[in-house]
TORROSE-224634 format. One record per residue (C-alpha): residue in one letter; x, y, z. Coordinates in nm, 3 decimals. Layout:
# residues N
+-----+---------+---------+---------+
: res :       X :       Y :       Z :
+-----+---------+---------+---------+
:   A :       X :       Y :       Z :
...
+-----+---------+---------+---------+
This chain:
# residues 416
+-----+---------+---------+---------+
: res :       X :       Y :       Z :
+-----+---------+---------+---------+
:   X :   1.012 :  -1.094 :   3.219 :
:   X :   1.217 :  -0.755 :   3.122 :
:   X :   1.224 :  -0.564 :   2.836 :
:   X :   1.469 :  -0.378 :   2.686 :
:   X :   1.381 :   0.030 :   2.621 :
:   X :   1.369 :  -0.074 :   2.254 :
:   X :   1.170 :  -0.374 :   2.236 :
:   X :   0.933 :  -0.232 :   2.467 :
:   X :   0.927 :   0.054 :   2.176 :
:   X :   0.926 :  -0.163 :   1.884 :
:   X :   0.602 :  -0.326 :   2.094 :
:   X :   0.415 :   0.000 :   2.128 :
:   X :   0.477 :   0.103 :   1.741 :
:   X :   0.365 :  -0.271 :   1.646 :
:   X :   0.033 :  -0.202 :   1.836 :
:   X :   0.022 :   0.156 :   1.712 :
:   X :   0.076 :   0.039 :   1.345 :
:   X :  -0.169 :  -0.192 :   1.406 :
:   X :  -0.471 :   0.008 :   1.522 :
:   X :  -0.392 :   0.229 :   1.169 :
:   X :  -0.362 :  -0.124 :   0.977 :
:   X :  -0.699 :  -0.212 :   1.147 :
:   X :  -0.865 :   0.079 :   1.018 :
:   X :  -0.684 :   0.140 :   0.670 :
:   X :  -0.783 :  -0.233 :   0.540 :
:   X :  -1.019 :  -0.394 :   0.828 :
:   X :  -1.283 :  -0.127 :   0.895 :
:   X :  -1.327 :  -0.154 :   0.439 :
:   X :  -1.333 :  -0.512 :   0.508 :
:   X :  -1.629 :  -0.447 :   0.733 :
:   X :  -1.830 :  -0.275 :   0.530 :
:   X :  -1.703 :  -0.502 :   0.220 :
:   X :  -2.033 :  -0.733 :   0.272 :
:   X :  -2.314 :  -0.424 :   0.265 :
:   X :  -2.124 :  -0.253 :   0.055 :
:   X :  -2.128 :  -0.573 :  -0.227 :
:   X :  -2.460 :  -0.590 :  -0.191 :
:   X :  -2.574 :  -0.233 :  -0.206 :
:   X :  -2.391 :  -0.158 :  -0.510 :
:   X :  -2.386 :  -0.473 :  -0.685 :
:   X :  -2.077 :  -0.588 :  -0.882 :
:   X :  -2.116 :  -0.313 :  -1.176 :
:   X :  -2.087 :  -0.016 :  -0.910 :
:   X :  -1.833 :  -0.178 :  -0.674 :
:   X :  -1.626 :  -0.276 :  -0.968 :
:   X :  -1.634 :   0.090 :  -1.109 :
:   X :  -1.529 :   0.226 :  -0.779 :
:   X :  -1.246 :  -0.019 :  -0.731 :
:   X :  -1.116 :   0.050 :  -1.125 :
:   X :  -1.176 :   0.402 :  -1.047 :
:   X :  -0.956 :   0.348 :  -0.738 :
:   X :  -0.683 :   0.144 :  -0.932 :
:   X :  -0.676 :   0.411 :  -1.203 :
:   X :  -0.616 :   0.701 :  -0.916 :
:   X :  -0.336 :   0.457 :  -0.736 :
:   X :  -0.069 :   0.581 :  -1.014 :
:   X :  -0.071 :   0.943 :  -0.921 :
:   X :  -0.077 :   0.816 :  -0.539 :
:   X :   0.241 :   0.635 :  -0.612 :
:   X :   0.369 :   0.918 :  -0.806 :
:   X :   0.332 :   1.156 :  -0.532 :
:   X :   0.481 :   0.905 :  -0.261 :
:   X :   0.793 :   0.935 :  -0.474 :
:   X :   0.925 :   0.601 :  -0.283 :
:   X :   0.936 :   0.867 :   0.064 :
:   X :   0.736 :   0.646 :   0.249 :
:   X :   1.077 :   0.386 :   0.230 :
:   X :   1.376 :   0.665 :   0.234 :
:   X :   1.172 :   0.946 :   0.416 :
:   X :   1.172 :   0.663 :   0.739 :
:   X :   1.548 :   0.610 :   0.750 :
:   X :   1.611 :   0.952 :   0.720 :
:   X :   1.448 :   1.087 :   0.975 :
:   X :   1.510 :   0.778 :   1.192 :
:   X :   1.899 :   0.858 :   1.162 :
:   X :   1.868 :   1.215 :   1.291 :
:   X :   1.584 :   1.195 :   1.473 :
:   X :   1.729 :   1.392 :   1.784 :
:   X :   1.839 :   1.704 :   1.505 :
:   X :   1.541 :   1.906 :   1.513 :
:   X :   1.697 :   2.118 :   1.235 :
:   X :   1.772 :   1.811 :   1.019 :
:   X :   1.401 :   1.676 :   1.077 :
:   X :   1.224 :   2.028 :   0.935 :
:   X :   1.484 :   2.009 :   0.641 :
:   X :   1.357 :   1.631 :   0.562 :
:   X :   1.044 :   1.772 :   0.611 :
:   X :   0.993 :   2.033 :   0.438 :
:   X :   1.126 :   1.912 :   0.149 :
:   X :   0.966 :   1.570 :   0.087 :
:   X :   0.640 :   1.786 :   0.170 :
:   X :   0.769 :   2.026 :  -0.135 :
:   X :   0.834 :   1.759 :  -0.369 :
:   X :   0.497 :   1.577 :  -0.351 :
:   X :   0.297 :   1.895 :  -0.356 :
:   X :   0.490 :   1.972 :  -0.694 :
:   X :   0.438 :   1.631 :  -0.835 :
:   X :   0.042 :   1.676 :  -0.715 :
:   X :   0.018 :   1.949 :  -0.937 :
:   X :   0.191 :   1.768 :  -1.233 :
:   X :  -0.049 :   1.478 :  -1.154 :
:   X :  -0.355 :   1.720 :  -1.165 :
:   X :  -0.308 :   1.828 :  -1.492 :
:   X :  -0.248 :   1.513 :  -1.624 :
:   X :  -0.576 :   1.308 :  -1.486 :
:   X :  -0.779 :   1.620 :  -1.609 :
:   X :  -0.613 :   1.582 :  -1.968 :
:   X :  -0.675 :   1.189 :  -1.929 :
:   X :  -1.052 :   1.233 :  -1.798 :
:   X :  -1.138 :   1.448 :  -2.060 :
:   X :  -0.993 :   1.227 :  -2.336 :
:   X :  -1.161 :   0.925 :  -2.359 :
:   X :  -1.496 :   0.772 :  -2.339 :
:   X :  -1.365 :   0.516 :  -2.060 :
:   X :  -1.286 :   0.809 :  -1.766 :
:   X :  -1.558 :   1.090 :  -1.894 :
:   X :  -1.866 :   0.905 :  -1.873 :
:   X :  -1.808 :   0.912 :  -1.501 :
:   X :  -1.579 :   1.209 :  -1.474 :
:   X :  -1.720 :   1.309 :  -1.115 :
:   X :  -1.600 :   0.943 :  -0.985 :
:   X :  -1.264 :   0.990 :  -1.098 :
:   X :  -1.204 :   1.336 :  -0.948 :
:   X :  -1.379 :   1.266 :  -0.606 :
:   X :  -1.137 :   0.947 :  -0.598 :
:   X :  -0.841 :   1.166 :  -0.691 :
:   X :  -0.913 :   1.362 :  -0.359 :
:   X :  -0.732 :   1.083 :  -0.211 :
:   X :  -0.413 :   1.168 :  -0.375 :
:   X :  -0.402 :   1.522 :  -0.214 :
:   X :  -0.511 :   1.341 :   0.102 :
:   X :  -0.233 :   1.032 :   0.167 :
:   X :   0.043 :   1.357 :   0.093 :
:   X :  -0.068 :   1.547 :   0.371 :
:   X :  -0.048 :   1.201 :   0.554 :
:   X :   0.311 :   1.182 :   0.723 :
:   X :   0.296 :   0.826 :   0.825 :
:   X :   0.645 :   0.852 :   0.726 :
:   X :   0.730 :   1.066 :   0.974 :
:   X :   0.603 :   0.912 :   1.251 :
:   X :   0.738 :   0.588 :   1.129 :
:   X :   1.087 :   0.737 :   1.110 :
:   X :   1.091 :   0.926 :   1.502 :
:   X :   0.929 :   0.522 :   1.567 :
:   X :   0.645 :   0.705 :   1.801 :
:   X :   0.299 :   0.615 :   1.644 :
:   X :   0.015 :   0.677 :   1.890 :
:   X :  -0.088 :   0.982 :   1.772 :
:   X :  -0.160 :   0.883 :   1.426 :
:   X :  -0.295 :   0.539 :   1.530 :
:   X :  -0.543 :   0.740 :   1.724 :
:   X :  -0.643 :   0.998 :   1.429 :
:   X :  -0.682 :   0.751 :   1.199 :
:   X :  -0.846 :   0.471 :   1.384 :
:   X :  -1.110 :   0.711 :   1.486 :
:   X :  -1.149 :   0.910 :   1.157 :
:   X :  -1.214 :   0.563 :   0.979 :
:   X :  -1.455 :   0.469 :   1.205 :
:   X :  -1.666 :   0.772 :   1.131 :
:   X :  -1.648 :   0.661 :   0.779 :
:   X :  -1.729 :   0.372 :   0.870 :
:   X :  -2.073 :   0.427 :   1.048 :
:   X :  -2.133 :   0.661 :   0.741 :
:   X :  -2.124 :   0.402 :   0.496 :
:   X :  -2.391 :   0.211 :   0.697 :
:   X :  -2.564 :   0.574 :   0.732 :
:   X :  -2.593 :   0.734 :   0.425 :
:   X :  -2.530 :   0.481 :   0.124 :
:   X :  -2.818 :   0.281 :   0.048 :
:   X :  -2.869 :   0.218 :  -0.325 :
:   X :  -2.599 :   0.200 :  -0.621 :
:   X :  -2.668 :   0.600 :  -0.688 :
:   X :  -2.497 :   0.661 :  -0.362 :
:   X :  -2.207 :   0.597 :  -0.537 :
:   X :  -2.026 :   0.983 :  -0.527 :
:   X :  -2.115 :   0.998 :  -0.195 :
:   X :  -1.883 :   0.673 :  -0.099 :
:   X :  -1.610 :   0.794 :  -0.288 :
:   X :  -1.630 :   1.138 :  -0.154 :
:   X :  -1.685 :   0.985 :   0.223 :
:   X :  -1.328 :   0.756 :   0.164 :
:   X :  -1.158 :   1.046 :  -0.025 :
:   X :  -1.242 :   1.328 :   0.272 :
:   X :  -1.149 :   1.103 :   0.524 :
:   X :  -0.777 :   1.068 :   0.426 :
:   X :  -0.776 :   1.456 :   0.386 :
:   X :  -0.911 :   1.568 :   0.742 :
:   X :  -0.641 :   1.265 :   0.884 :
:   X :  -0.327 :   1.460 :   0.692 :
:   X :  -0.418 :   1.794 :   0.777 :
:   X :  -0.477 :   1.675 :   1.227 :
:   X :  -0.140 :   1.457 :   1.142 :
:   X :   0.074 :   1.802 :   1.015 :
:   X :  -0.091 :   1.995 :   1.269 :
:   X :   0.051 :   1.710 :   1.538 :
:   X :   0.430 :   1.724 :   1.346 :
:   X :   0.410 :   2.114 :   1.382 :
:   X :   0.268 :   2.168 :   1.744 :
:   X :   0.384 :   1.875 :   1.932 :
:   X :   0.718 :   1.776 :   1.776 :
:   X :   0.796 :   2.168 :   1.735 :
:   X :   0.871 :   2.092 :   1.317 :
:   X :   0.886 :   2.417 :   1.127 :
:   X :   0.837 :   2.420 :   0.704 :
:   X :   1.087 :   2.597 :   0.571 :
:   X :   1.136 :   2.602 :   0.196 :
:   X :   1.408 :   2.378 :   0.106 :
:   X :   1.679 :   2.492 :  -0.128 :
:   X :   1.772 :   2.350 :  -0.478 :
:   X :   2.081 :   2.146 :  -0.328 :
:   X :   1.850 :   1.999 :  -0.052 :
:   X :   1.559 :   1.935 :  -0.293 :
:   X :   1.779 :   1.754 :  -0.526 :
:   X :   1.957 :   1.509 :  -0.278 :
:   X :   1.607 :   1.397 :  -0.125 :
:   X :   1.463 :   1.367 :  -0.499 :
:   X :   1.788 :   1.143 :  -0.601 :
:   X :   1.801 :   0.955 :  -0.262 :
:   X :   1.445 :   0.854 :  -0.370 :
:   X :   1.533 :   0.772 :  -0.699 :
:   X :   1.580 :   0.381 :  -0.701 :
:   X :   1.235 :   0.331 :  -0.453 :
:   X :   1.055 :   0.549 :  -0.652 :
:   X :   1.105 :   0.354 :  -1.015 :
:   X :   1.062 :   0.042 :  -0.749 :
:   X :   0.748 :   0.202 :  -0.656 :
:   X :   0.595 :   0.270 :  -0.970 :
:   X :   0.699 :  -0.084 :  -1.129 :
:   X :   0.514 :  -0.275 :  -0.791 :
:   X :   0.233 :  -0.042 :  -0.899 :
:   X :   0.273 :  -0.138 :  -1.274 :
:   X :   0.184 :  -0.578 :  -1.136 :
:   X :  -0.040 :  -0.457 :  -0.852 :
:   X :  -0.302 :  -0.163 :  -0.965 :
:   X :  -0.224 :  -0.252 :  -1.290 :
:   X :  -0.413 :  -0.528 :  -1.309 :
:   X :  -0.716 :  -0.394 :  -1.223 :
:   X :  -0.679 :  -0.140 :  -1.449 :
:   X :  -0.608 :  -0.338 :  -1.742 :
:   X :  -0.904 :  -0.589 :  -1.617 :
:   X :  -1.148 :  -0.307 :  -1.614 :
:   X :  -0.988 :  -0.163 :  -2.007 :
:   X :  -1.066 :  -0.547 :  -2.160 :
:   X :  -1.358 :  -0.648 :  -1.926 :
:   X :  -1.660 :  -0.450 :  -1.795 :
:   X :  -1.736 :  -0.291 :  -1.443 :
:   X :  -1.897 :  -0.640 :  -1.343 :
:   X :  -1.615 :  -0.842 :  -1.363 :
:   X :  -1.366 :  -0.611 :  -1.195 :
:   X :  -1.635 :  -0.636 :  -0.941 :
:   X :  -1.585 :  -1.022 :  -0.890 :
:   X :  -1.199 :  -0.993 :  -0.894 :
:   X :  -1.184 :  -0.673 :  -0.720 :
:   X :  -1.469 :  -0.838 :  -0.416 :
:   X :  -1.187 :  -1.162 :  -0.384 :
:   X :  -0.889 :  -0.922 :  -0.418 :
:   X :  -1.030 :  -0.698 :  -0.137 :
:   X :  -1.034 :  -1.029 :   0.122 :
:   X :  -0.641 :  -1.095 :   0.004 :
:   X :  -0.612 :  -0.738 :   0.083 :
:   X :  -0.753 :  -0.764 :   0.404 :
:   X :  -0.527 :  -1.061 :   0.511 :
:   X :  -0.188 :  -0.944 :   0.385 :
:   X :  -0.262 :  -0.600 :   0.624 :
:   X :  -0.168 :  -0.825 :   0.934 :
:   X :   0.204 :  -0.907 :   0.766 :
:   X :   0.233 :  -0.568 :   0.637 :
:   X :   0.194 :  -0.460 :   1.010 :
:   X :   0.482 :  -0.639 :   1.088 :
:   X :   0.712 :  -0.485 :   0.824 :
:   X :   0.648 :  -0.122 :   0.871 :
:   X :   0.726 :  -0.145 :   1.220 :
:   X :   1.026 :  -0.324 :   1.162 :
:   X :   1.212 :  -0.096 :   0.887 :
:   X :   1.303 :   0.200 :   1.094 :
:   X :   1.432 :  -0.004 :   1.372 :
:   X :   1.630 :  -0.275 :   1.136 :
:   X :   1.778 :   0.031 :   0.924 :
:   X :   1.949 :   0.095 :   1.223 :
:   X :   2.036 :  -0.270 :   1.333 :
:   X :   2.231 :  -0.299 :   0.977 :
:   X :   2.419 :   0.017 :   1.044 :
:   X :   2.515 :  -0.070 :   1.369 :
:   X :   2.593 :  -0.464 :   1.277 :
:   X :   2.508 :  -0.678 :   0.979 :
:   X :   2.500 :  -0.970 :   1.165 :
:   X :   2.262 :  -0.828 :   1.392 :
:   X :   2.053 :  -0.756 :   1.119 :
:   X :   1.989 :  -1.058 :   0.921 :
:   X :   1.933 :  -1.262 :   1.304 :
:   X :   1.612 :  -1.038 :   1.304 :
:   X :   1.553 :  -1.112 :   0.932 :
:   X :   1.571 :  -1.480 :   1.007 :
:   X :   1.286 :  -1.477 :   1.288 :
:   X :   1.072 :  -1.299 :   1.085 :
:   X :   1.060 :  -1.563 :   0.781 :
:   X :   1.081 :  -1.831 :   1.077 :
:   X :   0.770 :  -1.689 :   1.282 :
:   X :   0.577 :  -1.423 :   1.051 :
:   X :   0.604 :  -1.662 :   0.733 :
:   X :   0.468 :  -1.967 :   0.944 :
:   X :   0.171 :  -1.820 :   1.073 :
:   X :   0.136 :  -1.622 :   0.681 :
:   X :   0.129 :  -1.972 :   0.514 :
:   X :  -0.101 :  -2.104 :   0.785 :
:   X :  -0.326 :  -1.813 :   0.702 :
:   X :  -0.323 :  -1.882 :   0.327 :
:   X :  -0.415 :  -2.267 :   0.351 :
:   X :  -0.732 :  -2.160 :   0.577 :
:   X :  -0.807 :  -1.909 :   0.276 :
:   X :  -0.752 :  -2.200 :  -0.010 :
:   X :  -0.968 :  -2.438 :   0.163 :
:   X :  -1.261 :  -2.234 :   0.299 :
:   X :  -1.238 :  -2.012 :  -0.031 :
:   X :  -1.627 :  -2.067 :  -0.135 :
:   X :  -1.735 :  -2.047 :   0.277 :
:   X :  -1.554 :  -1.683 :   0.279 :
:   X :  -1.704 :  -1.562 :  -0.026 :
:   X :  -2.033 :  -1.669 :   0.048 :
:   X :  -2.033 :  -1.527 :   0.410 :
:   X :  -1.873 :  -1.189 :   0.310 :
:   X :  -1.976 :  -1.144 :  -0.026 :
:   X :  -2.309 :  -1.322 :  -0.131 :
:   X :  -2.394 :  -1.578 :  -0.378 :
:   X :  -2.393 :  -1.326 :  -0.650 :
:   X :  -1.997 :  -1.326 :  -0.625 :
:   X :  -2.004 :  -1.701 :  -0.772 :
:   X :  -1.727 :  -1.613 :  -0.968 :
:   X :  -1.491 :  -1.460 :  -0.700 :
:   X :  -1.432 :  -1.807 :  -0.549 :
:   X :  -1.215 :  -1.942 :  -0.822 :
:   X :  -1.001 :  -1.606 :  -0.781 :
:   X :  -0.985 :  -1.619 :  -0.427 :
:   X :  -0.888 :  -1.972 :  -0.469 :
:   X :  -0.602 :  -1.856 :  -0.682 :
:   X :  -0.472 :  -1.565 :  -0.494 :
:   X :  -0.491 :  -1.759 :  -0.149 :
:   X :  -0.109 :  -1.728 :  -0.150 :
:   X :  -0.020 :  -1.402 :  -0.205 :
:   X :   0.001 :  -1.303 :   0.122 :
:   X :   0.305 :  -1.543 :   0.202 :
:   X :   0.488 :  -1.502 :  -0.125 :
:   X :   0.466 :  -1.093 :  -0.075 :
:   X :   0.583 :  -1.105 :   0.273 :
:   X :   0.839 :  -1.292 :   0.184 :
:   X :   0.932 :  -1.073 :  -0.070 :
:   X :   0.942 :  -0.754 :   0.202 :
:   X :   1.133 :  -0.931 :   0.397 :
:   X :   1.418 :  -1.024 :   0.160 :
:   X :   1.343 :  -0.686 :  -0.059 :
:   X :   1.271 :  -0.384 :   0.125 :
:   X :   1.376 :  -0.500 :   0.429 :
:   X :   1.752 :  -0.664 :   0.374 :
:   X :   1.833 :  -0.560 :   0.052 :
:   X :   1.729 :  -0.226 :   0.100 :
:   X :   1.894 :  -0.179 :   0.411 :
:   X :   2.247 :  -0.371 :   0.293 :
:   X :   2.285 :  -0.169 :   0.004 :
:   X :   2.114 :  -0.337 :  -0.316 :
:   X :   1.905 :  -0.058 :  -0.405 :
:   X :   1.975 :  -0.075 :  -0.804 :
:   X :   1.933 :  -0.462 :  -0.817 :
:   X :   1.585 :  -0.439 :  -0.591 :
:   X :   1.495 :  -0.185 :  -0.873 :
:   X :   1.589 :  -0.389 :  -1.183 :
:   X :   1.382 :  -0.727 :  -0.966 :
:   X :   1.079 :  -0.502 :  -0.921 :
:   X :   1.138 :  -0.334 :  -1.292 :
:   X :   1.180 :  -0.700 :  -1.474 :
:   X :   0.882 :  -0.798 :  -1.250 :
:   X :   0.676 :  -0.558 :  -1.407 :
:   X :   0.733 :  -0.610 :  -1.776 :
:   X :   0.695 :  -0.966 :  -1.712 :
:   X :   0.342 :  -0.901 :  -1.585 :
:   X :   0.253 :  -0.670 :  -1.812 :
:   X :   0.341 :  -0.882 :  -2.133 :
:   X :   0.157 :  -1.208 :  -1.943 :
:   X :  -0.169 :  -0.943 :  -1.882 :
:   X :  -0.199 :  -0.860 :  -2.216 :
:   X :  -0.176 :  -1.179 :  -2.334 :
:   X :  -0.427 :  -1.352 :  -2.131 :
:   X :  -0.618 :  -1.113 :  -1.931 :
:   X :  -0.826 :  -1.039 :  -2.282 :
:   X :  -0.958 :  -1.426 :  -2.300 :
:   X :  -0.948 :  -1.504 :  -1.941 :
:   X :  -1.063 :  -1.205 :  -1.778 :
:   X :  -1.059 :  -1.207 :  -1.368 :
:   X :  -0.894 :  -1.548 :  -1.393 :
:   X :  -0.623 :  -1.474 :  -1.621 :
:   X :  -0.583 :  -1.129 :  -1.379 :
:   X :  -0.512 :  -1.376 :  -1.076 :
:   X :  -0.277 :  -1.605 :  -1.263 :
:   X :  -0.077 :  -1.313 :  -1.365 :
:   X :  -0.024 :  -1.146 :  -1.021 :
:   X :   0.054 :  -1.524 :  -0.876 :
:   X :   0.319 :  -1.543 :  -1.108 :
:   X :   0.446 :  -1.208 :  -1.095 :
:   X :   0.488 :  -1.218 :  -0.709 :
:   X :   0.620 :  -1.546 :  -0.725 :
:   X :   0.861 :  -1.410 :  -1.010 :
:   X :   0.999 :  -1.150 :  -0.728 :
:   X :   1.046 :  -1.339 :  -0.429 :
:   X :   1.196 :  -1.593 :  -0.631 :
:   X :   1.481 :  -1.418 :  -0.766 :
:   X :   1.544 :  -1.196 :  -0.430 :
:   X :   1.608 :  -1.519 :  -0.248 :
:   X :   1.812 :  -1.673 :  -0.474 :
:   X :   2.020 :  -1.338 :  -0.519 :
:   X :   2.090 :  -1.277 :  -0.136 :
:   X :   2.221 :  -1.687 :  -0.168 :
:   X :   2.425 :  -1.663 :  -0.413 :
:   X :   2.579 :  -1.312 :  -0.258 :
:   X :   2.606 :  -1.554 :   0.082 :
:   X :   2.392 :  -1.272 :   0.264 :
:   X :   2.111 :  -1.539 :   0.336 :
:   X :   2.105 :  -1.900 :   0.478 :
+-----+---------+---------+---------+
């Protein structure tokens, strides 16, 4: 059988993207089951709310890049002048916004009880920040040529990985998790820029005030999209671990972690695609929405397959992974089991067609109402329901989103 020069590319990004997939949320998988048990769920849940609290200054610094940086650079990826101007000045932006963010998580800290009784945990984990913006997966996502950061980070994270099982052996390991995770996404940004620089001949030249502030409107719309996803998906944790203690993050944040783990395959799918479907909806809309059709036909199949295996064997999984001392996580697993489907679905009909079509402001107010509507359910019931109430109101969120993308793209006739 014979390939076209771009399918045969889309394949070797797909297999690139998935040996970093692999290691981002499969290697944590693996050491999910020691790690449960090491810590127990008062430790693991304080790293995970410590994680959850740190994931707002992450998506703060992304400044919705990782979406508009891609198309960018995929557009004019044969101007080498262009590419250093992209560059260089979605590198200046997120350092600036890094230092904002700095300042604010020391006032934070420093304030109240919550965050200063474990002050150290919250500034090892915030090492990750400074790490994922030297990290240009975006770049390497936009020129559509991902072996070189496949390899860097497949290998780094398997270092970390044989660390864990190393070096952490009791719960007052903790720091030295956080600072093994936190590290490891610093060493992979700094080989990745070094790659950009060297191989791909990208200089960093600082960006004037015109250029800064068309790249930090063009990411205007993804980045309040950004920080609203954030507000119904680290949010929840957060607010979990502000009405409940460290234990029962612990159970939903063990169960949440196996979701995780699940949804990486789809996610796979949809990071490859972008580039290469921005420019299939420039060149032809109809081209376009033929590829958005096979991936609900094929990708959402074998995603709803995936979470009816997950519903069913819920209380074999958590036992197997987690221990019987997770007893609790079942029900939340239970209840989650589908989030994988609905938010492919949702990145399918969101970032990937309305996105690319031209819907930018009505993906933002979705992904904006989506957000109050979880945060008003969350305070309501995550108080008396704790982990359960947590899972109800992410179901509902998510199902709130792809919802109302699908029936928007019908009733605009963009969709069958």
């Amino acid at each position: 059988m014979n390939f076209s020069p771009v399918r045969i590319n889309l394949l070797k990004n797909f297999t690139s993207l998935s040996a970093i997939q692999f290691s981002n949320y499969l290697f944590p998988l693996i050491t999910l089951p020691y790690l449960v048990r090491v810590l127990g769920p008062e430790r693991y849940g304080l790293i995970n709310f410590a994680a959850a609290f740190v994931a707002y200054f992450t998506t703060l610094t992304d400044y919705g890049f990782n979406l508009t940086a891609p198309r960018e650079i995929s557009i004019h990826r044969n101007d080498k002048e262009k590419l250093s101007e992209i560059f260089s000045s979605v590198l200046t932006i997120k350092f600036v916004i890094f230092i904002l963010s700095s300042v604010l998580l020391f006032i934070v800290v420093n304030s109240f009880l919550r965050f200063s009784e474990f002050k150290e945990i919250y500034y090892l984990s915030f090492i990750v920040v400074g790490g994922q913006i030297l990290y240009p997966v975006w770049f390497f996502q936009g020129i559509e040529d991902m072996k070189y950061l496949s390899f860097i980070t497949i290998t780094l994270r398997g270092i970390s990985v044989a660390l864990i099982f190393l070096l952490i052996k009791t719960p007052n390991d903790i720091l030295l998790l956080v600072s093994i995770n936190s590290f490891t996404y610093v060493i992979m940004g700094i080989i990745g820029l070094l790659i950009i620089i060297l191989k791909f001949k990208i200089k960093y030249r600082l960006p004037s005030l015109t250029t800064l502030k068309y790249h930090f409107i063009n990411g205007g719309h993804i980045f309040i999209s950004s920080v609203a996803i954030n507000l119904y998906s680290s949010t929840n944790t957060f607010l979990l671990g502000l009405f409940a203690n460290d234990t029962v993050v612990g159970y939903f944040s063990a169960a949440d972690k196996i979701r995780i783990a699940v949804q990486s395959f789809f996610s796979i799918l949809s990071q490859t695609v972008y580039p290469h479907l921005a420019l299939k909806f420039k060149n032809s809309f109809e081209d376009g929405i033929a590829i958005v059709k096979k991936l609900v036909l094929y990708a959402g199949s074998i995603s709803f397959l995936f979470c009816l295996l997950i519903l069913i064997f819920a209380g074999e999984i958590i036992h197997l992974l987690l221990g019987y001392q997770y007893e609790q996580s079942i029900i939340v697993l239970r209840i989650i089991s589908f989030l994988p489907f609905l938010i492919l679905l949702s990145n399918i009909y969101g970032i990937q067609t309305m996105l690319n079509i031209g819907y930018k402001k009505e993906f933002t107010i979705f992904i904006t109402l989506a957000a109050v509507i979880n945060l008003i359910i969350s305070l309501i019931i995550v108080p008396i329901y704790f982990e359960i109430g947590t899972a109800f109101s992410v179901v509902i969120t998510e199902f709130f989103v792809t919802s109302s993308m699908i029936l928007f793209l019908w009733k605009k006739r963009k969709i069958v």
